[in-house]
C-alpha positions in Angstrom: 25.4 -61.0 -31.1 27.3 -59.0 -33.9 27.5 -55.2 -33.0 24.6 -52.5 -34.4 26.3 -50.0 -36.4 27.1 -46.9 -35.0 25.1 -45.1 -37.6 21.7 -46.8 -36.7 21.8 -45.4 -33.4 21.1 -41.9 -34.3 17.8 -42.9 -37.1 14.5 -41.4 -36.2 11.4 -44.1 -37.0 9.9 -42.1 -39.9 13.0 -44.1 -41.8 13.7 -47.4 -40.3 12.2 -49.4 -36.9 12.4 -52.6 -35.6 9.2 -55.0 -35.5 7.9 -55.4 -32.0 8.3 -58.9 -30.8 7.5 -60.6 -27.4 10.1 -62.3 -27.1 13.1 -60.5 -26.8 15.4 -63.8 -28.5 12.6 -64.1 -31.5 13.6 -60.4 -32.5 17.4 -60.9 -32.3 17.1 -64.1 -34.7 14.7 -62.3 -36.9 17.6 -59.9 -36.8 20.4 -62.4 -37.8 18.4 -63.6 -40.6 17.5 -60.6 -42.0 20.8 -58.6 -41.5 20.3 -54.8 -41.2 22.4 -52.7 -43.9 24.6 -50.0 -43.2 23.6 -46.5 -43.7 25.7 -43.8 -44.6 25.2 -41.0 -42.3 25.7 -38.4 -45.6 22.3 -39.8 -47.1 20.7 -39.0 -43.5 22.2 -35.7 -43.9 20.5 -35.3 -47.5 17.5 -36.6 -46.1 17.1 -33.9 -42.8 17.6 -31.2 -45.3 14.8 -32.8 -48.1 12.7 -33.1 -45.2 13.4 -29.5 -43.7 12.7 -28.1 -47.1 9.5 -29.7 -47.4 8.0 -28.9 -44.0 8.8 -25.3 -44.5 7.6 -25.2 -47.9 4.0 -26.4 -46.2 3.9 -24.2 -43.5 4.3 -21.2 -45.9 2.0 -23.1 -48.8 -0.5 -25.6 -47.7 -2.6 -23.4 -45.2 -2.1 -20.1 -46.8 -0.9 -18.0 -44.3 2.5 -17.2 -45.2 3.7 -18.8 -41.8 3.6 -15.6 -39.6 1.4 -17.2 -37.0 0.9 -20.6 -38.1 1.7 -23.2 -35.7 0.8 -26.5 -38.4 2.6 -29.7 -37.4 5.1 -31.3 -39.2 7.7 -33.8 -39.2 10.6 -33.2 -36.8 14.0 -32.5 -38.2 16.4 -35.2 -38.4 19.7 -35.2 -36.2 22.7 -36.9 -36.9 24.2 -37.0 -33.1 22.2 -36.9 -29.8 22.6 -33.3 -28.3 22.1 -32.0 -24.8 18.5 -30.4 -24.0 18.6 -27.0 -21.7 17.6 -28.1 -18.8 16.1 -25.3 -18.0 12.3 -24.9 -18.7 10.9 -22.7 -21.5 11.8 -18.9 -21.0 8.8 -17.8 -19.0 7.6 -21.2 -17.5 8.1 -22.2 -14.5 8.8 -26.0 -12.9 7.5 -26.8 -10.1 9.7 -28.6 -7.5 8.7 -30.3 -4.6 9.2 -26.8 -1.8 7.4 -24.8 -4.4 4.6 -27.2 -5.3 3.8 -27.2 -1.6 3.7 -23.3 -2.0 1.2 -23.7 -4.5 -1.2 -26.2 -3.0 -1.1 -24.0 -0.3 -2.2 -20.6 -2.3 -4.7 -23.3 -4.4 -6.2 -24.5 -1.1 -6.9 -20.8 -0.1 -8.7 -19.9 -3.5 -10.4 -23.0 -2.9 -11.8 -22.9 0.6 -12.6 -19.2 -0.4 -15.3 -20.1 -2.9 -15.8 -22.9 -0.3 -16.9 -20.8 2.2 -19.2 -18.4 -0.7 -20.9 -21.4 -1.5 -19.4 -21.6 -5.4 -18.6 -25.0 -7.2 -15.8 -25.9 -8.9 -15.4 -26.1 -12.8 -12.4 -26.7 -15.0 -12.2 -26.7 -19.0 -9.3 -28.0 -21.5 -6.3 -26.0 -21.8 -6.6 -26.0 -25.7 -9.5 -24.3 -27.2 -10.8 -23.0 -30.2 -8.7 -20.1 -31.3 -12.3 -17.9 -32.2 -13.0 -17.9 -28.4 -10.6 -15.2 -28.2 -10.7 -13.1 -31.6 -13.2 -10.4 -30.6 -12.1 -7.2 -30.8 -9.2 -5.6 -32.7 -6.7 -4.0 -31.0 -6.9 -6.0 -27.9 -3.6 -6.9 -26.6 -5.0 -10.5 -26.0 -5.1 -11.0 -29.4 -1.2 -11.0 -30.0 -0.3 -12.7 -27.3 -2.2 -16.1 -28.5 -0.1 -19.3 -28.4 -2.3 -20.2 -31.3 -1.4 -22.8 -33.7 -3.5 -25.3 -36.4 -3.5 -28.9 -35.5 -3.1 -31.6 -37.6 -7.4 -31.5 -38.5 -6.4 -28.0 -40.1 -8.0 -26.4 -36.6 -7.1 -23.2 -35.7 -6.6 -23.9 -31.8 -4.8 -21.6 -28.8 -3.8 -22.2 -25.4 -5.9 -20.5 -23.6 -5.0 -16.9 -22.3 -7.9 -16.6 -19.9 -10.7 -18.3 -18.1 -14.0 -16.6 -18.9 -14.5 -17.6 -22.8 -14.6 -20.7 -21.6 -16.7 -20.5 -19.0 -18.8 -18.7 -21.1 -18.9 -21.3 -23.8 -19.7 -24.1 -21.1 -22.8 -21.9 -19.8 -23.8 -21.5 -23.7 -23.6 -25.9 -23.8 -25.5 -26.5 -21.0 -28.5 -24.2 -21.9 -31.2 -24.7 -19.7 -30.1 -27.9 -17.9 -28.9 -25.7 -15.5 -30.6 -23.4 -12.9 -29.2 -19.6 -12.3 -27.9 -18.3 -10.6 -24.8 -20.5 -11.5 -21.9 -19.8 -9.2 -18.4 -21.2 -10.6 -15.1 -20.8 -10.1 -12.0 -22.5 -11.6 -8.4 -22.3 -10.6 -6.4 -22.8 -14.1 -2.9 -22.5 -16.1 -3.1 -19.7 -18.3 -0.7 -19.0 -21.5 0.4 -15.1 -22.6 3.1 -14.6 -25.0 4.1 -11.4 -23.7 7.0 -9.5 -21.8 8.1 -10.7 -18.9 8.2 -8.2 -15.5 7.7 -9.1 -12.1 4.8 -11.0 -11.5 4.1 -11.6 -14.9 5.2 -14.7 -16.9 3.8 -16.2 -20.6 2.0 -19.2 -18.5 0.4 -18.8 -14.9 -2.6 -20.1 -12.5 -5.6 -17.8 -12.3 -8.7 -18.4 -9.9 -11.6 -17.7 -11.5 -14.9 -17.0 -9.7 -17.8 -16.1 -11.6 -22.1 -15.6 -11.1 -24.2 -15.9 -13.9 -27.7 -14.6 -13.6 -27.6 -11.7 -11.3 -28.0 -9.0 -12.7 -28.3 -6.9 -9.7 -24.5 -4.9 -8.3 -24.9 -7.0 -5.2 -23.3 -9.6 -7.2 -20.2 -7.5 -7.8 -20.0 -6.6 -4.0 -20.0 -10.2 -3.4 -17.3 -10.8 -5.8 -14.9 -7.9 -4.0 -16.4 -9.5 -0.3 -14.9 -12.9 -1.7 -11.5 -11.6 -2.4 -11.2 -9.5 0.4 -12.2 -12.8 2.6 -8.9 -14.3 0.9 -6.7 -11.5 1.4 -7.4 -11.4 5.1 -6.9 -15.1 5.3 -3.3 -15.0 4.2 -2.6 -11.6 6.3 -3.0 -8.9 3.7 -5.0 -6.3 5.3 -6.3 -2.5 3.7 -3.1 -0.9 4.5 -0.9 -3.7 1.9 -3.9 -3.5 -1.1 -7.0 -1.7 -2.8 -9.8 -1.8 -5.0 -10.2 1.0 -7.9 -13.4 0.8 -9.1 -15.6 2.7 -11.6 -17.9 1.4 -14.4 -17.2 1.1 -18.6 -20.9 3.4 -18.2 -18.9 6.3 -17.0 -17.6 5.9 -20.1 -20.4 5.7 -22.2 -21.7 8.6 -21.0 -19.4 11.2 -21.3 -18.8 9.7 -25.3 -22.7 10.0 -25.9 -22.3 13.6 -24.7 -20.2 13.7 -27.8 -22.2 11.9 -30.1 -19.0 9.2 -30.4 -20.8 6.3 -32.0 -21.3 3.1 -30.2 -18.9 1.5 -32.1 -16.3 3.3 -31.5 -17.0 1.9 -27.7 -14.6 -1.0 -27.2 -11.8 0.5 -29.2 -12.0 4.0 -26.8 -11.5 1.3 -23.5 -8.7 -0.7 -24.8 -7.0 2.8 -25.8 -8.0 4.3 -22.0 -6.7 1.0 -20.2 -3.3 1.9 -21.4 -3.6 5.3 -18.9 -0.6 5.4 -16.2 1.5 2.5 -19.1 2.1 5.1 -21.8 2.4 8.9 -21.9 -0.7 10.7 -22.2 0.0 12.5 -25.5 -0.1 9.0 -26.9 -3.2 8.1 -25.4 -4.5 11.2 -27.0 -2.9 10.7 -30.5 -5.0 7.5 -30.6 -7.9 8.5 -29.6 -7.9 11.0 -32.3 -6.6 8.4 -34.5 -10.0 6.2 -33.3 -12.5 8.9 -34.3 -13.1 10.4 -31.3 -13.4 14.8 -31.5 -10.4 16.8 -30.1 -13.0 18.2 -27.5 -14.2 14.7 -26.5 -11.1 13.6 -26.1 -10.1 16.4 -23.5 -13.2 16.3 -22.0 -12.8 12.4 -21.4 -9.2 12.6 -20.3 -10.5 14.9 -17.6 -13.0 13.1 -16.5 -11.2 10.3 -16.7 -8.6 12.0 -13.8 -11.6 12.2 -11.1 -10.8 10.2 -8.3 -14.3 11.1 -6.2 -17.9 9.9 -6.5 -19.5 13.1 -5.5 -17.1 14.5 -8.0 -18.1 12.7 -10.5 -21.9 13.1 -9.8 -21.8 16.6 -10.0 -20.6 16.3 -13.5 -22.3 13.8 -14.9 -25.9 13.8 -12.5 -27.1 11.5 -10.2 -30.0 10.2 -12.7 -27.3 7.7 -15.0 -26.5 4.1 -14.4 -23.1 4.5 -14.0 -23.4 7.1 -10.5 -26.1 5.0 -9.4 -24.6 1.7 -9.8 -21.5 2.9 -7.9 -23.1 5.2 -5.0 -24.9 1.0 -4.5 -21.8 -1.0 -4.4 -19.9 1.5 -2.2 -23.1 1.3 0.3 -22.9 -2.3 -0.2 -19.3 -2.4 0.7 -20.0 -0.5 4.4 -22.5 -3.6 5.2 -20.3 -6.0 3.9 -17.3 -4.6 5.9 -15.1 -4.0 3.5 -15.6 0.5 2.6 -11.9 0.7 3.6 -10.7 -1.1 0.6 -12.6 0.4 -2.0 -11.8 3.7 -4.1 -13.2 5.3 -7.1 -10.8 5.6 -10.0 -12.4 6.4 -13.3 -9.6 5.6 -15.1 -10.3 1.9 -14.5 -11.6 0.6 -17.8 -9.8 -3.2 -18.3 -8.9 -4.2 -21.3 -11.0 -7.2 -22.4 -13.7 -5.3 -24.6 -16.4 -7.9 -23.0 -16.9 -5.7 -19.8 -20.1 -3.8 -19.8 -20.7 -2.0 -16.3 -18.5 -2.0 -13.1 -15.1 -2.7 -13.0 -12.2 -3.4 -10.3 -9.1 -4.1 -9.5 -6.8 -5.1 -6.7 -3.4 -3.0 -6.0 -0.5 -2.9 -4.4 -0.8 0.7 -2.1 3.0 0.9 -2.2 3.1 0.9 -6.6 5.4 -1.9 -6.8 3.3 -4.3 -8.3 1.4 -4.7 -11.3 -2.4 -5.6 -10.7 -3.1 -8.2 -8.4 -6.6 -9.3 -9.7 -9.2 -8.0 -11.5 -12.7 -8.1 -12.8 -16.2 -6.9 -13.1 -19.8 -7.4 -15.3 -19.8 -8.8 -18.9 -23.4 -9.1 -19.8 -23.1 -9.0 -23.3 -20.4 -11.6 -23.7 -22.3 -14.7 -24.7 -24.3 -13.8 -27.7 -20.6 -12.9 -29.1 -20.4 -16.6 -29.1 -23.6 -17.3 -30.3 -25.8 -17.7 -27.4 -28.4 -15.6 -25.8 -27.2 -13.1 -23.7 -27.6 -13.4 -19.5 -26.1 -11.3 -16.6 -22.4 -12.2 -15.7 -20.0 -10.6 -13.8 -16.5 -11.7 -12.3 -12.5 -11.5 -11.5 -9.9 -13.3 -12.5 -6.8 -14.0 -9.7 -3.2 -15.3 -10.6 -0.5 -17.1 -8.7 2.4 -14.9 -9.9 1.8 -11.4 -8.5 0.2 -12.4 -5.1 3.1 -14.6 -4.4 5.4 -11.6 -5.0 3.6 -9.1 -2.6 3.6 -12.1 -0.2 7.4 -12.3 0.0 7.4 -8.4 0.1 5.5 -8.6 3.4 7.3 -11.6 4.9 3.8 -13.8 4.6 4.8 -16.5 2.9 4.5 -19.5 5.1 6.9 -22.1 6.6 6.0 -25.1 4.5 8.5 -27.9 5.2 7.9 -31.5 4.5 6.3 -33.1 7.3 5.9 -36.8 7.7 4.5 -38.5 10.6 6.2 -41.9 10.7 9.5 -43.0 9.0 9.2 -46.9 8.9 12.9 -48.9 8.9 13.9 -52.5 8.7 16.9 -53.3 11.2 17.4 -56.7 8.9 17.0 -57.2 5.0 15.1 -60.0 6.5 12.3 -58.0 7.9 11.7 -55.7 4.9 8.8 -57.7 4.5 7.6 -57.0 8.4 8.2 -53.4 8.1 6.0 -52.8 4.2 3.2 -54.3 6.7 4.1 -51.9 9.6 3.9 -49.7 7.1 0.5 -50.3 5.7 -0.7 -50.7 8.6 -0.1 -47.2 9.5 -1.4 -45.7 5.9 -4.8 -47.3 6.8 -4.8 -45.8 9.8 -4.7 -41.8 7.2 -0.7 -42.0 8.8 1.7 -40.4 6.2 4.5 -42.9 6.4 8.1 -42.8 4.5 8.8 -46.4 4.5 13.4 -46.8 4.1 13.5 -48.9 1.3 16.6 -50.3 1.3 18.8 -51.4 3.8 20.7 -48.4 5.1 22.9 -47.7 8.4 20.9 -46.0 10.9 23.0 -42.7 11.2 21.5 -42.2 7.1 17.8 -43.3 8.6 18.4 -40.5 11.8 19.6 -37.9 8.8 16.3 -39.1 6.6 14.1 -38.5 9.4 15.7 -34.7 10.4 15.1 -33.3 6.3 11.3 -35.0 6.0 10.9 -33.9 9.4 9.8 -36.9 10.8 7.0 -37.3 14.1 8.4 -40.5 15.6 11.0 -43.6 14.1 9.7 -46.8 14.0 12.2 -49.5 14.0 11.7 -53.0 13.2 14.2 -55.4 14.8 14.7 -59.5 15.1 14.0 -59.9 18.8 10.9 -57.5 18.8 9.5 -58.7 15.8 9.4 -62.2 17.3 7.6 -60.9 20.4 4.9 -59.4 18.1 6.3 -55.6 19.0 8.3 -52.7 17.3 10.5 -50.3 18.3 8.9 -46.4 18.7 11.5 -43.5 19.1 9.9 -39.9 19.7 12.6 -38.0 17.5 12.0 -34.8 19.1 12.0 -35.7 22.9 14.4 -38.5 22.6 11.3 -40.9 24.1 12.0 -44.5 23.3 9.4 -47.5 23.6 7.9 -50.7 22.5 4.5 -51.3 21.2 2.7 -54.5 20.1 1.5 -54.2 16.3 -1.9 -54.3 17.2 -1.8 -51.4 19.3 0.3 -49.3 17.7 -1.6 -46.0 16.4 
């Protein structure tokens, strides 16, 4: 067969590809008859920059906006020699191997059995979703950390950030087929361009658990009861993390003392979530910039600094929704057992403009950490999407920052492989005999690592210590005759046979 020039090697198939054929001979003849002609690798060079020049003329042309956050598709460049990939994954992505993908089916079977035990089902929704989901409010930080792009239908599309648009758009599509309350969760990847710290990377898992249809604060106090149930399950107790609680109608109240228009609302939270991240003559500069009176502003800030319900009371009156909502939960959290890891903090706002009433979220006691979770009620989020508007409340939960506080407490489990049965043939005879020994043992729900190749049995002894290995089974000539195998107990040293039939 007469050698492929060098040159074709490095052609990408928008130029040149070979036919598909069955048979591999029929396409080497077609080849011979039909000789291929040599390129030269300066007109592929010629043609990568054309092609360079044209898909960045489109992305700044065709969809109008001047490529600043335009992902559109196009044709990738063309190389003229095969180049090493970093190995490594994207900067703020994570791989999982296989010591920390037990770690996470670990934390994943916690969130699960959690809203397990709450009586909540499980949900999931596509990674990629309308980018509008997420465009509510300017000025939310959400908003510029999209990893939006348009797809090849001219679709404005986004990774998505967070969970609760979508489960707010499923609850919008199935309508009345289903009965409230609803009780969800979801454990999902999440995507954030944004800066890195500890405990916070641009993709991560959140658990999700929401209610829809409740409006009553006995919902929330559920919520808190449901994380609290985890934290206690993986030995965080009161004394490692808090709640901060306090309600966006704290908020609303002191700014209609001021006649602040509504408005004006969501802007105001999104500026106060930034309290205790940026100095406070800054939070005050924009609040001044967003419309809101020099004497409102003080008067907010210093409400804002109250860290006691009867405090707060006094200033604002027992007779508002906000005092009364919260004097409820915290009653509610002394029968649900948890009053010891609850506080006020007024200064609690979040940042997603959807939240409407109370708000949480869990902390680190020592400061080290950034939030662990958070949450709280968003009634008002689905006619923002188009559909009629029903009582919601509930948290969102990564994987990043609890795993951190984890290792800071020494709670992070001992999660070795562990296989029952490691499965060898003494023969490349009896490879045969010991697949069946094998699935034999997998029927019976055994977790078996069947050798699968013919190795000495000081590598087999080795293979059994690292998976951590219940008991060798050895297949041999002279017992496989007799119907029996061998059965050594690797961690006493016990050695036996066993007839097939009765081995379990």
């Amino acid at each position: 067969m007469p050698a492929i020039p060098s040159s074709l090697l490095h052609l990408k198939p928008l130029f040149f590809s070979l036919p598909r054929f069955s048979s591999p001979s029929l396409a080497l003849n077609r080849a011979r008859k039909f000789p291929i002609p040599t390129i030269n690798p300066r007109s592929l060079s010629s043609l990568s920059s054309a092609a360079a020049a044209a898909a960045a003329a489109q992305s700044t042309g065709d969809n109008g906006s001047g490529g600043g956050r335009s992902g559109a598709l196009a044709s990738p460049p063309i190389t003229e020699e095969l180049q090493k990939i970093d190995v490594n994954p994207p900067k703020g992505t994570r791989d999982f191997p296989p010591e920390e993908m037990r770690l996470r089916t670990w934390l994943f079977h916690n969130f699960r059995e959690v809203s397990r035990l709450f009586g909540f089902e499980e949900v999931d929704f596509p990674v990629l979703e309308s980018e509008a989901l997420y465009i509510r409010k300017a000025g939310e930080e959400i908003r510029d950390q999209l990893y939006c792009f348009e797809d090849r239908g001219n679709r404005r599309v986004a990774l998505r950030p967070e969970l609760t648009p979508s489960l707010a758009r499923l609850v919008i599509q199935k309508g009345k087929s289903v009965s409230l309350p609803l009780k969800w969760f979801a454990v999902g990847q999440c995507w954030r361009y944004e800066r890195m710290t500890r405990g916070r990377r641009r993709e991560h898992y959140q658990w999700n658990m929401d209610i829809i249809g409740v409006p009553e604060v006995m919902a929330e106090a559920e919520l808190i009861s449901s994380i609290v149930t985890f934290f206690k399950r993986v030995g965080i107790t009161a004394s490692d993390v808090g709640f901060k609680v306090s309600s966006r109608k704290v908020l609303q109240e002191v700014l209609r003392c001021y006649s602040v228009p509504e408005s004006l609302f969501s802007k105001v939270c999104i500026i106060i979530d930034k309290i205790g991240k940026i100095p406070v003559d800054e939070i005050k500069k924009d609040l001044k910039s967003a419309g809101v009176s020099e004497e409102a502003v003080e008067e907010l800030l210093q409400v804002l600094s109250i860290k006691s319900l009867t405090k707060l009371e006094e200033i604002l009156g027992g007779a508002g929704e906000a005092v009364a909502d919260l004097k409820q939960l915290f009653s509610l959290a002394e029968k649900f057992g948890y009053a010891e890891w609850i506080e006020f903090d007024a200064s609690i706002v979040r940042g997603l403009a959807y939240y409407t009433g109370i708000v949480f979220e869990g902390f680190d006691r020592e400061g080290k950490l950034r939030a662990i979770c958070g949450g709280g009620r968003y009634d008002r989020l689905l006619s923002t999407f188009g559909g009629d508007d029903l009582p919601a409340c509930g948290f969102g939960f990564g994987d990043a920052v609890i795993v951190e506080l984890l290792k800071d407490r020494g709670l992070l489990p001992e999660l070795s492989l562990q296989i029952e049965n490691i499965v060898c043939a003494l023969d490349v005879d009896l490879q045969g005999a010991a697949a069946r020994v094998a699935s034999i043992l997998r029927e019976k729900s055994q977790t078996v690592d069947l050798v699968l190749e013919s190795k000495p049995l000081k590598w087999v002894f080795k293979r059994a210590a690292r998976i951590n290995a219940h008991r060798l089974i050895l297949v041999g000539n002279s017992e496989w005759q007799r119907g029996m195998v061998v059965v050594k107990i690797l961690s006493s040293g016990e050695q036996y046979e066993v007839k097939l039939d009765e081995l379990v």
